[in-house]
TORDREN-163800 format. One record per atom (N, C-alpha, C): residue in three letters; x, y, z. Coordinates in pm, whole numbers, plus 50000, padded with zeros to 5 digits. Layout:
N
ALAXYZ;...
***
This chain:
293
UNK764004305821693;UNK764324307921552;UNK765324319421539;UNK766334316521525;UNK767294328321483;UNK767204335121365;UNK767284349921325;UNK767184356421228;UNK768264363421211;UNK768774366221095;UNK769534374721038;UNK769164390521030;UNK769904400521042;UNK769654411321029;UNK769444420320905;UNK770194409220814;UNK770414416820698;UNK768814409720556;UNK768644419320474;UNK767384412520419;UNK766934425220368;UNK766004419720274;UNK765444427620146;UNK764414421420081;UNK763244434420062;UNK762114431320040;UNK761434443019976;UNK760544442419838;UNK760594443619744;UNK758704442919720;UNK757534458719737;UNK756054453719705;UNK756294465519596;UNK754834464519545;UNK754394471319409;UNK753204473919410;UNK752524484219353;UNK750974481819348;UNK750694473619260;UNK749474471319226;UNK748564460919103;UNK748514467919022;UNK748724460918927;UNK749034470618760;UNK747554472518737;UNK747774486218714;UNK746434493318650;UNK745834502018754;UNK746104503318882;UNK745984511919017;UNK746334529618963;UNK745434535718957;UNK745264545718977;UNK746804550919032;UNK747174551519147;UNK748034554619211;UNK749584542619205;UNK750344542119188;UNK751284536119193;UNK752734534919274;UNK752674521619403;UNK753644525019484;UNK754354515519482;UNK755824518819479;UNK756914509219456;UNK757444509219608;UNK757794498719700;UNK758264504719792;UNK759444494919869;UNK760524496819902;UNK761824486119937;UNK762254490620072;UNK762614475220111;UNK763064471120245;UNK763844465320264;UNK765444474520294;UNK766414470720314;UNK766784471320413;UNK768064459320494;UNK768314462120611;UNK769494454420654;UNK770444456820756;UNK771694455520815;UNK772234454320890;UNK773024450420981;UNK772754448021141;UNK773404459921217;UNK772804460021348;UNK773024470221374;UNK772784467121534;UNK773224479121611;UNK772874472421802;UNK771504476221805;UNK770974485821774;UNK769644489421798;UNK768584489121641;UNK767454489021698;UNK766464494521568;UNK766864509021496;UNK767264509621388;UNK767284525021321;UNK766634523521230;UNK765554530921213;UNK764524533321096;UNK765224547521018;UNK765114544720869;UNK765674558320817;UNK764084558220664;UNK763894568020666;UNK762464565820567;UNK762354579820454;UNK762734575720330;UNK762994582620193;UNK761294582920168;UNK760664593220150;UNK759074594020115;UNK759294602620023;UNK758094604719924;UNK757884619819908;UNK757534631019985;UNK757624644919960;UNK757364655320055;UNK756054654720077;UNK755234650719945;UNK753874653119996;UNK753104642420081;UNK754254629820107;UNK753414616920190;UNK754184622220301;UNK755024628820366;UNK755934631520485;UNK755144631820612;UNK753424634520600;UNK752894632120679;UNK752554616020775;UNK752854608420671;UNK752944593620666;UNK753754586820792;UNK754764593920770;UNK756304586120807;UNK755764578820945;UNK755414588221044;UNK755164582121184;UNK754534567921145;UNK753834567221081;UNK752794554821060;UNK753094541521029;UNK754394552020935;UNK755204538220894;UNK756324529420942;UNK756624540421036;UNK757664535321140;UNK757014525421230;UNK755904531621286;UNK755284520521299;UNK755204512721304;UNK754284506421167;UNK754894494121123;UNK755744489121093;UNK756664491521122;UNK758454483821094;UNK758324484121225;UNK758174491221319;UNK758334485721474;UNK757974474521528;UNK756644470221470;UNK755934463221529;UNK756404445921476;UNK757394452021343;UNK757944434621313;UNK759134435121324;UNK759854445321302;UNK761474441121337;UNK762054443721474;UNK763054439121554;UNK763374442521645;UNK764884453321663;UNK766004447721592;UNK766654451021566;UNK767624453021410;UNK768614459721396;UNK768754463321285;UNK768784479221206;UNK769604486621091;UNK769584495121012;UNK768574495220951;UNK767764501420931;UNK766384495420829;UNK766434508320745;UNK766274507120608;UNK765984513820500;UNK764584516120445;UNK763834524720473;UNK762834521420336;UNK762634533220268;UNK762234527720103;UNK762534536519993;UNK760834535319942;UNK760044547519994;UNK758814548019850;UNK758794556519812;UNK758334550119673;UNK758344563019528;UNK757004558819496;UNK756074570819434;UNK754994571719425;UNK754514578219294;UNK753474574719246;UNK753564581019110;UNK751744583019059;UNK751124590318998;UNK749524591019059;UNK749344588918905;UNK748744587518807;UNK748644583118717;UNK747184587118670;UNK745994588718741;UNK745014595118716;UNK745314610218685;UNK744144616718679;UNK743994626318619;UNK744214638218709;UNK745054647118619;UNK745894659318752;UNK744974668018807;UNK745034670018919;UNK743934679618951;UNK744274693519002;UNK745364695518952;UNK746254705219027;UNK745694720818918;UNK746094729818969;UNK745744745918877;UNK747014754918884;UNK746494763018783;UNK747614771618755;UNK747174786218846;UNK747654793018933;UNK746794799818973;UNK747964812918918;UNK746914826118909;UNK747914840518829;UNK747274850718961;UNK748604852118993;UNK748984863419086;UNK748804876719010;UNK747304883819053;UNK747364896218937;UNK747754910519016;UNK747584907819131;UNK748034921819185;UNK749614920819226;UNK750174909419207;UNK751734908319234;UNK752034913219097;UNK751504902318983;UNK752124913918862;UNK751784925418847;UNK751114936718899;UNK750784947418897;UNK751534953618988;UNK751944951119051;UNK753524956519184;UNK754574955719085;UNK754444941819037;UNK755724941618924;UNK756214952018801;UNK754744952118737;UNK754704960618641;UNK754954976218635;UNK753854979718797;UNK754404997618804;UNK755354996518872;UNK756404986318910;UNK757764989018985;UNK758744990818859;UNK758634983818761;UNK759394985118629;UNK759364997018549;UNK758015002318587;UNK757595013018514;UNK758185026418558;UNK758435026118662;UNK759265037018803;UNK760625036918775;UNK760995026318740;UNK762275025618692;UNK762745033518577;UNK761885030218438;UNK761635033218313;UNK761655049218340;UNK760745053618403;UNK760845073018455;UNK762385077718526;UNK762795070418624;UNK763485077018690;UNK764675075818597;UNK765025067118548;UNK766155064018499;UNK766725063518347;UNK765165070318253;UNK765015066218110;UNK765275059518079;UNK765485045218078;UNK765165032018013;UNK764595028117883;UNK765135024017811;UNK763885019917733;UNK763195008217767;UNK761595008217761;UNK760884998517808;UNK761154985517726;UNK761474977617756;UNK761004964017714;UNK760274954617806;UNK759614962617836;UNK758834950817914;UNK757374942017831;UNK757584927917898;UNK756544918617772;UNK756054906517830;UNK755014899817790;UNK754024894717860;UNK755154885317925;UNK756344875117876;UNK757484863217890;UNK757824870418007;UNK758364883017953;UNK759034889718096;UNK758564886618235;UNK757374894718247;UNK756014895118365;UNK755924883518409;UNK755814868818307;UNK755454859718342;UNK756844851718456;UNK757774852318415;UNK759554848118463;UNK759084855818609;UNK758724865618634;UNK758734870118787;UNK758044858518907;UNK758654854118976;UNK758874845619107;UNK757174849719144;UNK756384837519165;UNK755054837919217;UNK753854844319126;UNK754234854019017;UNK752884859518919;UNK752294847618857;UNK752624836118826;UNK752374821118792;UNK752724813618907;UNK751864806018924;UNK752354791519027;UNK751494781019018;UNK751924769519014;UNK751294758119035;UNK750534752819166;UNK749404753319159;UNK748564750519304;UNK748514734819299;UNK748704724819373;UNK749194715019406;UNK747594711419494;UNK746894701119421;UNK745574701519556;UNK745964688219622;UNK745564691319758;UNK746254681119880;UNK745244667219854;UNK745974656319879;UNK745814643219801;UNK744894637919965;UNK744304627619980;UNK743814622020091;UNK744244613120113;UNK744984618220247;UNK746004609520287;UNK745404591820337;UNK744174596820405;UNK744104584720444;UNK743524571820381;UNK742984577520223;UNK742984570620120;UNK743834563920079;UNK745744568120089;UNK746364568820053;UNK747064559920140;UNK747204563320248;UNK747784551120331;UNK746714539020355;UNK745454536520326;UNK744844527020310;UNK745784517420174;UNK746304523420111;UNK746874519019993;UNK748354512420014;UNK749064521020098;UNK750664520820108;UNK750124510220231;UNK750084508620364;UNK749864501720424;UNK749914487620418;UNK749104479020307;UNK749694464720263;UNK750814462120171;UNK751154471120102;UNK752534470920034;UNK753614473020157;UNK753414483220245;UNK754604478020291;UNK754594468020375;UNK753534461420464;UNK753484450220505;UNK754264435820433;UNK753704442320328;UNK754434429820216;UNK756014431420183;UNK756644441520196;UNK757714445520186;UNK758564441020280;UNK757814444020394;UNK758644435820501;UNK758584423920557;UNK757134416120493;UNK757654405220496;UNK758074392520404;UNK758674399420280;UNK759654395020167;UNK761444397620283;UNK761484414020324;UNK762314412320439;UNK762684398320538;UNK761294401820619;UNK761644387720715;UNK762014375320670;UNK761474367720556;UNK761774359620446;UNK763564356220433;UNK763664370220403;UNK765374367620386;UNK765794365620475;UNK765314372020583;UNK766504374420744;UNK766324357420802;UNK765514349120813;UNK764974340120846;UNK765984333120746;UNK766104331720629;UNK766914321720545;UNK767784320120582;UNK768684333620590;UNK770034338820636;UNK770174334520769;UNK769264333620848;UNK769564330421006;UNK769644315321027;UNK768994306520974;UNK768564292720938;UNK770514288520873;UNK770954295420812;UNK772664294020795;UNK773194294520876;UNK773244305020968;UNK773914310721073;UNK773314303221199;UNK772834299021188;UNK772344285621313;UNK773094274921310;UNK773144267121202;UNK773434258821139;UNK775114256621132;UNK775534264921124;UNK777134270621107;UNK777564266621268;UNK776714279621349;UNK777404276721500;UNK776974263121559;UNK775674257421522;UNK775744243121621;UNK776964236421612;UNK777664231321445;UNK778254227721422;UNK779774234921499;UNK779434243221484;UNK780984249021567;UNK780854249321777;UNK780024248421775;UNK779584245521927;UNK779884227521942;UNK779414218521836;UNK779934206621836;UNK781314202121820;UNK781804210321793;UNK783414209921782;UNK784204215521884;UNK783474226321962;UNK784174230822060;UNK783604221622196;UNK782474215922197;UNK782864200822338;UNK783114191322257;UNK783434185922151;UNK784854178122152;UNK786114180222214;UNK786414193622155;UNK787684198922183;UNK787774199922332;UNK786674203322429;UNK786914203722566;UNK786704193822642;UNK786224180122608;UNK786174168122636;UNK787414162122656;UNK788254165022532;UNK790034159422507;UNK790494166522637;UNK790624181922671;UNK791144189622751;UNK790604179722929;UNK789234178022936;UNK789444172723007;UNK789904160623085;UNK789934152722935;UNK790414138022979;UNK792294141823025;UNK792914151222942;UNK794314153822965;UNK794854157623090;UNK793584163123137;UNK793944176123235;UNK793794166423372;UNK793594155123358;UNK793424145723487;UNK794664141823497;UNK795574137623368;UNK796864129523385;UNK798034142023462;UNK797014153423414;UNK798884166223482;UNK799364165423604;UNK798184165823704;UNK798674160923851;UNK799754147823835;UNK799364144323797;UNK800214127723818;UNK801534128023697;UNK801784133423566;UNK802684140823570;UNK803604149823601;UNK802774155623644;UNK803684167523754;UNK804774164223857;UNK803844153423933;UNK804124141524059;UNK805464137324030;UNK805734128623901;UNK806684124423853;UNK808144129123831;UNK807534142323749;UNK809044151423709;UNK809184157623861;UNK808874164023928;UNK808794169124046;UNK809914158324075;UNK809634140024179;UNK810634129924186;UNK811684129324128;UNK811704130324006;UNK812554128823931;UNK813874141323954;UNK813294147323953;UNK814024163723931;UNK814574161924009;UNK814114164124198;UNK814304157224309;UNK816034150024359;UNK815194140224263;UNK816484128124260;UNK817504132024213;UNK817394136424073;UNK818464143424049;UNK819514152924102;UNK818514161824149;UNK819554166924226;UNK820304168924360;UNK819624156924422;UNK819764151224558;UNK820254142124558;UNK820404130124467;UNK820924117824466;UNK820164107824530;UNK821294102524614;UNK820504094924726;UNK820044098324830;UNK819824112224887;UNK819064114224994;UNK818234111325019;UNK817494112925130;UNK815914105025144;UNK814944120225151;UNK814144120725041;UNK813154134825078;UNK812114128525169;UNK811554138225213;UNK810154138625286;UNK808954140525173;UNK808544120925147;UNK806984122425097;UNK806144130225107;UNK806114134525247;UNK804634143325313;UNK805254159425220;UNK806454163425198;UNK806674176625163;UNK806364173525001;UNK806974166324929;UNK806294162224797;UNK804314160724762;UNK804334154424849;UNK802694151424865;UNK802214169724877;UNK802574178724935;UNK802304187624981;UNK802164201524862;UNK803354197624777;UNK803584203824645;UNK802704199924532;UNK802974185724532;UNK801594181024414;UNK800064186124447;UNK799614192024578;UNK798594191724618;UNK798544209024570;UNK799484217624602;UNK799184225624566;UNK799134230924423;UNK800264222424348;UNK799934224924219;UNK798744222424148;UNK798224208824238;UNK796634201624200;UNK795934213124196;UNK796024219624273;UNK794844232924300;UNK794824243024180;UNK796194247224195;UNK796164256724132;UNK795854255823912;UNK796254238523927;UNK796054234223799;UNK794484227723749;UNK793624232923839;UNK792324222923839;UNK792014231323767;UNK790984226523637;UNK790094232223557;UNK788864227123532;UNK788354217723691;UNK786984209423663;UNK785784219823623;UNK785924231923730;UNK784884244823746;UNK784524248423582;UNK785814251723555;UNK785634261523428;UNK785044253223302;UNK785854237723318;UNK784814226823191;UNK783664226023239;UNK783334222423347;UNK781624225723398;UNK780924235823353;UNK781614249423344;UNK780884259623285;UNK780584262523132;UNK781904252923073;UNK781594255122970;UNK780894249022880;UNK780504238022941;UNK779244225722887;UNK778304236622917;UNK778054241423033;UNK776984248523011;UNK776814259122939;UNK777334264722916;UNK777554277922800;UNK777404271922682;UNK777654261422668;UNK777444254422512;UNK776104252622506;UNK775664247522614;UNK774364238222610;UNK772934254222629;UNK773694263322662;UNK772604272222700;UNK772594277822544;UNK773884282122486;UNK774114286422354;UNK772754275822245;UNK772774265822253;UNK771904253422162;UNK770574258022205;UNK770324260122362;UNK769124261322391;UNK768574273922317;UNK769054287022314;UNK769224299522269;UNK768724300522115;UNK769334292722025;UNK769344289721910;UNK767944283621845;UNK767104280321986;UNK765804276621915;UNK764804283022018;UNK765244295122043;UNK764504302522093;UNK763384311822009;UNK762174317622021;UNK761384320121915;UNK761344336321943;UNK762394343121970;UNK762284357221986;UNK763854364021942;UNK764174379221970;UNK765234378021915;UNK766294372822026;UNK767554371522004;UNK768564363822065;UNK769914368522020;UNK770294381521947;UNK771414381521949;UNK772394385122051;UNK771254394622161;UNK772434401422293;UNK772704390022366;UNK771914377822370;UNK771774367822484;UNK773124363022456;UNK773194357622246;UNK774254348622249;UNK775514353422236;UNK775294365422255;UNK776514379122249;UNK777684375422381;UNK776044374422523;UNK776904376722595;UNK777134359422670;UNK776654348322609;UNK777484336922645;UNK778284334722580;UNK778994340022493;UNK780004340022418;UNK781454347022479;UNK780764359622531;UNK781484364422619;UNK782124352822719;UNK781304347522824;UNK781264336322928;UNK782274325522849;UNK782064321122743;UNK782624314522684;UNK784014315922664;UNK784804323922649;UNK786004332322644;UNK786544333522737;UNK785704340722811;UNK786114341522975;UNK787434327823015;UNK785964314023027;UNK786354303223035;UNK787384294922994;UNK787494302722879;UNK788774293522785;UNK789984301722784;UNK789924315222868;UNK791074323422897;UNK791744313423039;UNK790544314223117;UNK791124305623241;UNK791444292923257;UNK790844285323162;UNK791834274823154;UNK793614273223081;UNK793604281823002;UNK794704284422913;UNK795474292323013;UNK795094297323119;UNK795824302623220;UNK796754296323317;UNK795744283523356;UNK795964272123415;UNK796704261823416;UNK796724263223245;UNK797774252923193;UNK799044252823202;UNK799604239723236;UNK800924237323194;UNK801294223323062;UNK800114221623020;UNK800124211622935;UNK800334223122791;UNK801204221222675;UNK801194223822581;UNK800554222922483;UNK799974210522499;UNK798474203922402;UNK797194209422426;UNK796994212022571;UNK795844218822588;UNK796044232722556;UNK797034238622575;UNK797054252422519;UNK796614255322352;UNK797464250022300;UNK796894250322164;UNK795314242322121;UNK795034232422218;UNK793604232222209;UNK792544244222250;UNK793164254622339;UNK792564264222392;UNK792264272922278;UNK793834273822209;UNK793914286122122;UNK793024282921993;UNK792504272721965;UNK791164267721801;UNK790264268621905;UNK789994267322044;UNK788814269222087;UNK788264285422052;UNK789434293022102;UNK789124305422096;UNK788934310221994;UNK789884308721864;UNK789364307721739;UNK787944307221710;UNK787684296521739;UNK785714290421722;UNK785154301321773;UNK785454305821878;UNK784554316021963;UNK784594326521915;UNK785814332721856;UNK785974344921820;UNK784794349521639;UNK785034337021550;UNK784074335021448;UNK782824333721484;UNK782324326721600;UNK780754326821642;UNK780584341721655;UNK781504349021748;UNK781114361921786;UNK780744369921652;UNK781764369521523;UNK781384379521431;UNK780084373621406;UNK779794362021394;UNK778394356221281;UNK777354364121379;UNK777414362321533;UNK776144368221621;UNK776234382721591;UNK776984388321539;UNK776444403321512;UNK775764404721438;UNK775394398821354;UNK774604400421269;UNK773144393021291;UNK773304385921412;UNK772284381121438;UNK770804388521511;UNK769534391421483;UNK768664403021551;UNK768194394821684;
***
């Protein structure tokens, strides 16, 4: 099953939950797994946990996730009053007021504005209450994710068979052509020959000797052999049930390879430009497999 890299997924808590978590799963292709994870400060203890679980279902890919959290019960937090800090505060102002005659204005607003004589005590939430909670939301998040990547890949399957079916057509023609070149070759070679010899008598065996080497050097049975198979391994690949994008990365590579060396080979003009939409094909499979996980 081929998957797409890219995908988005979207949980919520149950309306009326005490606690409320919105949480999104976005993602992009990429060579490796990158987890990047937006929490609040006070869930930051979380994160490992949650990486985690994105490990354990995605393989590759940019991965985003965004939770926002919001508690909706009743605050349990305090105001706590720093009384011996405002009392540092107060006879430090007051020292001032002497040394320097000042007139005092000092007043309860004042006292209060000083950094720490007020603070909000924040009481620590239970976490593992808490990730009992976040835990199936994001499960669900990511797999609204997989959902997409799977749709998206189910295209991108679909796309290259079809372009894998077009490219052994196209190398089927190449090979039926590529039988007649020897025996073209043969011809103009005589011909040429004649021409510019007239009536002399050449030596068959030295003609025979030339076609044989051009035979060689013009054979491209190896490389169409390989490339049925590169096609046929590519199809096999495609319904493979794990990920598969480095595999079809690198018969694609092979694939190229192949259609460099025949286009190397050539002296047929038709097959060249059949080479050059082959490579085409190959070069578009390659972008679609990047994105493939």
């Amino acid at each position: 099953m081929v998957k797409s890299m890219t995908g988005f997924g979207r949980a919520t808590s149950e309306e009326g939950a005490k606690r409320n978590f919105s949480i999104e799963v976005k993602s992009v292709n990429n060579r490796y797994l990158d987890i990047n994870i937006r929490m609040p400060r006070t869930l930051i203890s979380l994160e490992e946990k949650v990486r985690k679980v994105v490990t354990e279902k995605l393989n590759r890919g940019k991965v985003d996730i965004f939770i926002n959290y919001k508690n909706y019960g009743e605050s349990e937090n305090s105001i706590k009053l720093d009384l011996n800090l405002a009392d540092n505060y107060v006879e430090t102002l007051k020292q001032l007021e002497d040394r320097y005659h000042l007139n005092n204005d000092l007043s309860l607003s004042l006292v209060a504005k000083f950094p720490d004589v007020i603070k909000l005590e924040e009481k620590e939430e239970n976490l593992d209450d808490i990730w009992s909670e976040i835990e199936p939301i994001i499960n669900k998040a990511i797999e609204k994710n997989i959902e997409m990547r799977i749709a998206e890949g189910e295209k991108l399957e679909a796309d290259i068979t079809v372009k894998c079916a077009n490219m052994e057509e196209a190398i089927k023609v190449i090979e039926e052509r590529s039988e007649s070149i020897v025996e073209v070759y043969k011809n103009k070679l005589q011909t040429r020959i004649k021409d510019l010899l007239g009536n002399i008598e050449v030596d068959e065996g030295r003609i025979a000797t030339e076609v044989a080497i051009f035979a060689d050097k013009a054979a491209v049975d190896e490389e169409i052999t390989r490339f049925y198979s590169h096609l046929s391994q590519m199809l096999n690949t495609l319904k493979l049930d794990e990920p598969v994008g480095r595999k079809m990365d690198f018969i694609v590579q092979e694939m190229n390879r192949e259609a460099n060396t025949i286009a190397s080979k050539s002296t047929d003009i038709d097959i060249t430009n059949i080479v050059i939409n082959i490579k085409n094909t190959i070069e578009k499979i390659r972008e679609q497999i990047q994105n493939i996980e």
